[in-house]
N, C-alpha and C positions, 0 to 999 in steps of 0.2 A: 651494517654487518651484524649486528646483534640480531636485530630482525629474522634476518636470515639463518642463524644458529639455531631460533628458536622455534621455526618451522621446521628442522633438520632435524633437531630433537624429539617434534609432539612425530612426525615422522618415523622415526625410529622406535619411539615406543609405542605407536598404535600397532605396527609389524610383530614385536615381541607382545603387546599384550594378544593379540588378531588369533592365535591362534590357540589362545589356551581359552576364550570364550568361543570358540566354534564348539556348535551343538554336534552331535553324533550324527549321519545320514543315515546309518544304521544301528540296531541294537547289536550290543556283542554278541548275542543272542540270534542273532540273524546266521541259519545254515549256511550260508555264502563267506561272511566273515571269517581270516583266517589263512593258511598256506594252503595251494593247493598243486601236486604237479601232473605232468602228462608226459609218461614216457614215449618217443616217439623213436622205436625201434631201428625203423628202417633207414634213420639219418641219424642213427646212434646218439642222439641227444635226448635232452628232457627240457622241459619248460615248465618255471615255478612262477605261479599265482599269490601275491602275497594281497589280500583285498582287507582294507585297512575301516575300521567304522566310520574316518571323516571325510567318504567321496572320495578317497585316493587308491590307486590299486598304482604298484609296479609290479611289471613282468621281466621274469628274465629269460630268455629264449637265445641258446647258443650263445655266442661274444655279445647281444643287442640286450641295451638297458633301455625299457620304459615308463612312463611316469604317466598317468591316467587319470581324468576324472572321469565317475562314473555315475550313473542313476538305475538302481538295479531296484526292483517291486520290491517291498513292504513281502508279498504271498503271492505267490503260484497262484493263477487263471485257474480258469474251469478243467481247463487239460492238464495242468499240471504244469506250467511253464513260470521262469520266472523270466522276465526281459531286463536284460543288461545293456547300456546303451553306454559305449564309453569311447571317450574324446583322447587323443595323447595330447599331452602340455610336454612332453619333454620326452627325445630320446638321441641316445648316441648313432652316433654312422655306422656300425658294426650290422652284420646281418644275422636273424635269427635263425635257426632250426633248420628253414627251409631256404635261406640264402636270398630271403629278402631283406626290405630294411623298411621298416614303414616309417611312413611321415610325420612329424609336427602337423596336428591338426586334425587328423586324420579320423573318422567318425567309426566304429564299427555297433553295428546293432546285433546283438547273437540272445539266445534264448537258452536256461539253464533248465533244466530235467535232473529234479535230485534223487539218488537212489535210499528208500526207505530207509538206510541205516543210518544216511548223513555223511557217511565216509566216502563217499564217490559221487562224482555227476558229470552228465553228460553235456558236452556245449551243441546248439544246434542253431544253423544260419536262419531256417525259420522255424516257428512254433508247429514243428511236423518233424514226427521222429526219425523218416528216411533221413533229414538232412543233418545226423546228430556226428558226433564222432567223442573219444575220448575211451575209457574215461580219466578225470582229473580225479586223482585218490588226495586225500587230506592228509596233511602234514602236520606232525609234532616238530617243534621245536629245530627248525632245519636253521 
């Protein structure tokens, strides 16, 4: 029994220590870091980008909550792109924006286009501008 308490314990505190010794994926520093949203007029909604320094972004898109890990470039390629590649670890049954509901697990690869002021950027399915859409304007303090 004691045994057992005391695996329960070093348990519990590697959980509570685990997360204040995780390093930054990003600098705060990084134009990507930050709020971000996309009004989306024509389904009367908006979708907010909260993209966090330690590899986590949630989204919230209509009633759907998402919980993300992501891997998003250090700087923009030769064209200008930066690649975002992010995983969901967690989201509600409720559907977003567009009346879907995406999955636990679920991979998306999208490519960022920043606009010179840092205030806006465009998402795009591949690193080619026809395929972009947005844009996501940056957010103070929502």
């Amino acid at each position: 029994m004691k045994y057992r308490f005391s695996l329960l314990a070093c348990a519990s505190a590697a959980l509570l220590i685990s997360p204040l010794q995780a390093e930054p994926i990003l600098p705060k520093e990084h134009p990507l870091v930050g709020l971000w949203r996309i009004n989306l007029p024509e389904q009367n909604c908006s979708e907010i980008y909260d993209i966090r320094t330690d590899g986590t972004a949630q989204i919230l898109s209509g009633g759907q909550v998402v919980q993300t890990r992501y891997d998003i470039s250090l700087r923009p390629d030769e064209q200008g792109f930066y690649k975002w590649v992010d995983t969901v670890i967690q989201v509600n049954s409720e559907a977003d924006c567009m009346g879907n509901v995406v999955p636990n697990g679920n991979v998306a690869t999208n490519y960022i286009v920043m606009h010179v002021s840092g205030a806006k950027f465009m998402m795009c399915q591949k690193a080619e501008l026809d395929t972009c859409f947005g844009p996501f304007l940056k957010e103070e303090g929502i």
